[in-house]
Structures are given as C-alpha cells and as structure tokens.
N, C-alpha and C positions, 0 to 999 in steps of 0.2 A: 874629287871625292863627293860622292850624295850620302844622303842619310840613312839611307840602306848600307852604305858601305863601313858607319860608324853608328851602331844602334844604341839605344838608351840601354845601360845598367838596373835593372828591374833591383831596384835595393830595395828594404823599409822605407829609407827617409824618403824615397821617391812614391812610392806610395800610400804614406801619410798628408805628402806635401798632395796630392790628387785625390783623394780621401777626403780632405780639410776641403776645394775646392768643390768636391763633389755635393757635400754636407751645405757648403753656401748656397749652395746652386738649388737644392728642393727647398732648404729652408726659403729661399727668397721666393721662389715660385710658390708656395703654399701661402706666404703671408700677401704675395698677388692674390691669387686665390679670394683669403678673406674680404680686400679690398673690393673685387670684382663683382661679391655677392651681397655683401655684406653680414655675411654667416660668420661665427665664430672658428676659427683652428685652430691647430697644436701646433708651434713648435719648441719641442721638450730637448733640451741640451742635453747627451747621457754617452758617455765615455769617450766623450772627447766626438764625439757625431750627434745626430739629431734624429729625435722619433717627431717622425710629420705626418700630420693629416690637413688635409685640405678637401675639397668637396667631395662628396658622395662618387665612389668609384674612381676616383682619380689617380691617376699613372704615382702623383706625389705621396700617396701615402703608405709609406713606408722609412723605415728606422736605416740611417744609413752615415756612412763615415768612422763606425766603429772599430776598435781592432789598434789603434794607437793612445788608447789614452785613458788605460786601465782595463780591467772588465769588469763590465757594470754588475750593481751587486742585487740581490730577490727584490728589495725594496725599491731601485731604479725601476727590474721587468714589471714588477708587479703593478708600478702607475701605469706604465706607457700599457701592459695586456689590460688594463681597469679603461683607461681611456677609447683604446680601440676598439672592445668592446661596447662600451657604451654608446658609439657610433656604427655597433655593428658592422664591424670593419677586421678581417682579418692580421694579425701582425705579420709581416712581410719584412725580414731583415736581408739585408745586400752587405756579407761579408766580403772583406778581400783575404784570398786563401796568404796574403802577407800578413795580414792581422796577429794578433795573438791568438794562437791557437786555443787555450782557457776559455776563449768566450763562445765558440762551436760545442766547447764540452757541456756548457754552463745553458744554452740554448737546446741544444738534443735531450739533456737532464729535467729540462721544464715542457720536453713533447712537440719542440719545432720540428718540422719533417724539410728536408732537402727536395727542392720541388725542381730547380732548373739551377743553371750557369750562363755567367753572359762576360764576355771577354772585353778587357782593356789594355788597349794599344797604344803606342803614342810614338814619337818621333822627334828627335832635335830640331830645332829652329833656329842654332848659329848660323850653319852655313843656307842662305840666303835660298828658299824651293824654287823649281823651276816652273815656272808660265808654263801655260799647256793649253790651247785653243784649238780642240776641234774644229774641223769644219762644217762652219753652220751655224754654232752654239757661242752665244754670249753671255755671261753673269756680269750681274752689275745688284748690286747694294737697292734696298726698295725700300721706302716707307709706305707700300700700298697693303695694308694691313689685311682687307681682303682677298685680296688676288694671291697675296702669298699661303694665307689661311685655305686658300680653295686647293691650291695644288698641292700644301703639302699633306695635309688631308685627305686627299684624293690619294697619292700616293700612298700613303699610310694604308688604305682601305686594301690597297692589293698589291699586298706582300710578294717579293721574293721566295719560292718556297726551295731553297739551297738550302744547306745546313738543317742544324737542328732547330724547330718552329718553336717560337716562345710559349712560355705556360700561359700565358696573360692576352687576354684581348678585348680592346675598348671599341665602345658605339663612338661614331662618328663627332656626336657632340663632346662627350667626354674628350676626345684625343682634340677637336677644336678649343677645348676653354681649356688644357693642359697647355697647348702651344700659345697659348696668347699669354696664359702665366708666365712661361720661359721668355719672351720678348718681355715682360715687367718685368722680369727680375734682372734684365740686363743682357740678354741675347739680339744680337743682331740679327737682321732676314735677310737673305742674298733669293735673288730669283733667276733662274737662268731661261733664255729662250732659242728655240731652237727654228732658224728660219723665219725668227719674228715671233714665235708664235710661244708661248710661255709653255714651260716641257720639265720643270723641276723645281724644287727651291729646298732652302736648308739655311739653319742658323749658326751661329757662334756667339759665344762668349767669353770674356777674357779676365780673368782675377790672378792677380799676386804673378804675373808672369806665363801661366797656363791656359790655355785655347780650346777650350772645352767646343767641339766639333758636333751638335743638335739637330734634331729634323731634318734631318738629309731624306728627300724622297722625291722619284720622278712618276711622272705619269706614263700610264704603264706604254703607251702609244710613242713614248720618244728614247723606250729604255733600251739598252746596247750600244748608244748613237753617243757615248764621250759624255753625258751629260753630268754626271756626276763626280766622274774626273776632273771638268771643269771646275765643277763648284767646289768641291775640292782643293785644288790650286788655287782656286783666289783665294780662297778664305787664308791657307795657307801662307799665302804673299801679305795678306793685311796682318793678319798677325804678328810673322816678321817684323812686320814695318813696324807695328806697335811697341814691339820690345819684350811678345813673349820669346820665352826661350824653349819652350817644350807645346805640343799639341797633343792630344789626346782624343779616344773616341769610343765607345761601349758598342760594341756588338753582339749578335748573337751567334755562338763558334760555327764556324764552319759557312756564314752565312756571302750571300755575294758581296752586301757591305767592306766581309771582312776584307775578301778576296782588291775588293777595289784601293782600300786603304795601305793593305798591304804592297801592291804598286806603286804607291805612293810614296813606300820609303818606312812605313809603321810597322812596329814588332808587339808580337805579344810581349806585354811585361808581367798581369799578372790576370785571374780569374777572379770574380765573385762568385759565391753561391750564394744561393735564394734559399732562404728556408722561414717558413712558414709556419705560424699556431691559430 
C-alpha cells in the first residue's frame, strides 16, 4: 500500500495541528528578518495565529494561523490594521476555509476583499516513501548558502504558468532575504544537480512531527527532467527518518507544483483564502 492508497482525513484538528506549525514558521522567519537588518518587526499573537511583519515587501507579512483559536475581536484587528499601516503595508490574512467560519464574516464586515486561494496538501509518512532517482539527477543536503540562494531564486523568477497565477509578485531581492529568513528559522536546503551541474533546490522544515516542504524551484533549463521529483523524495525520506508523521506543502490550485506533489502520494486537504484590507 502507498499513500495515495490511504490519504490524510482533512479534519479540524488536522488542520489546526498545520495551522499552529504554519504560524511558527513566519513567526520565526520574520523575527530572522529583524535580526538580519537590524530593523524593528511585529510578531503579534491574535486568535490563536500571528499578524507578522518583517521587511519592507516581504512574502512574511501577513496574519496567519487563525481560524482555531477563537475569533479575534475589533480591538485585536484594529492593532494588527494600526500597525500595518503605519508600515504602509497592506493587511493580507491567509484563512483555512477549516477555520471558523465567524472570522470570514467578521473580516468581509471590516472591508477585506478575497484576492486569491492557495491549496494545501499533505501526505502520510507511516508507511516509509519510496526512493526515486532519475536518470542524471542527484539531491544531496548543502550548507552552500549561495549556490542554493542562486537557483532557488532563479527559479522563482520564472514561474510555471499552469494553473491559476498568484496575486502576489516579488523582486528578486525581496524573494533572496525571504528565503534566507526561512533557512533562520529552521529550514533545511537540499540542492539537486542534474549531470553535475546544479538544476534545482528546495527546503524543509520540520516542527511537532510536520515537514513543511519550502522553495521548491528548478532552473527553467533542467525543468521536465525528474528534477523535482527527486527533491521531492529525499526530503520525503529524511523526514521519515526524522519521526515526522505527516508532510505538507502550499501551492497554487491547479499549478504544476500541485500536479508533481500530487504524484507523490499528496491529497488536497484543505484551501486558504487570501483576503486583503
């Protein structure tokens, strides 16, 4: 039996329990963030998630994890819209349509608008994934901090245009000092190469038992060629090995991402909406 053959139960508690790891995850990268600048940020605790800012433009700021752990009340929105403002920074919240439902009414009632959707999938990690080595292409774990920053950024620059295109798009620097926050706050870098010659890379990171599956991106010169399948499967395998029991991964619906994860054994469990003030 594979994990396509027995897929995750999309419950609540399963998506509070990725929700909660979701929320560490910017939190911690935002408070990288500060360190890296030495600029001041936000991370404001509010129903049970976190409203985060971290630098000027950056992928991290936004309110995220909400939806289990009450619904926040005018005096909560009204710091976190006071704060983001004052940074000239739009508010950008990331529901899961698991959430409580109250807190969508309570958000559209104060003038957020539904800007996009971005899907998360995930996958058991009992039964032990299977190895997968194209021909050609190796992944192996890197501490070479630029060479991985080069490709995944490069990739990043030129998107997939499958599925539905994100609302959201960063300059190059931006998306460089976002992915160097995520290796601070505890992500690992895998780098895969293809013939020798470096052709992809992507992170993970691992909290409370979940595999949070990051910067996944190949150069567009080595894409169709197994490359991210590969990276894929290890990370997949190390996790295991670690003692997570679930992996997960955020895409954007319909996109090739999803289509490769999906291969992999990953089911939609549930949807975010984006919605903005």
């Amino acid at each position: 039996m594979s994990a396509s053959d027995h897929p995750l139960f999309a419950s609540t508690a399963l998506a509070e329990r990725i929700e909660h790891v979701e929320a560490q995850l910017i939190s911690a990268a935002t408070e990288a963030a500060g360190r890296r600048t030495g600029d001041s940020t936000l991370v404001l605790p509010v129903a049970g998630g976190a409203a985060c800012l971290a630098d000027a433009g950056s992928p991290m700021n936004k309110v995220v994890g909400l939806g289990f752990g009450g619904v926040p009340g005018a005096p909560e929105l009204d710091a976190i819209e006071q704060a983001f403002a004052e940074r000239d920074a739009p508010v950008q919240v990331e529901l899961s349509s698991l959430g409580d439902p109250q807190i969508a009414d309570a958000l559209t009632g104060r003038g957020y608008r539904l800007v996009s959707f971005e899907n998360v999938l995930g996958r058991s990690l009992l039964e032990q994934p299977r190895a997968l080595r194209p021909d050609g292409v190796e992944v192996r774990r890197t501490d070479d901090l630029a060479a991985w920053l080069d490709v995944v950024v490069e990739g990043f620059a030129h998107p997939d245009v499958e599925g539905v295109p994100s609302h959201e798009e960063f300059p190059r620097e931006i998306v460089e000092n976002a992915e160097r926050d995520m290796l601070a706050a505890g992500a690992e870098s895998y780098l895969a190469y293809c013939d020798g010659a470096i052709a992809g890379g992507a992170g993970m990171r691992m909290s409370q038992g979940v595999a949070q599956l990051v910067g996944a991106a190949t150069v567009p010169a080595y894409r169709r060629r197994g490359v991210q399948s590969a990276l894929l499967a290890t990370r997949l395998i190390d996790a295991a090995d670690a003692g997570c029991d679930i992996a997960v991964v955020t895409t954007q619906p319909g996109s090739r991402s999803q289509q490769n994860v999906q291969r992999s054994g990953f089911h939609l469990l549930y949807t975010r909406a984006v919605l903005v003030r």
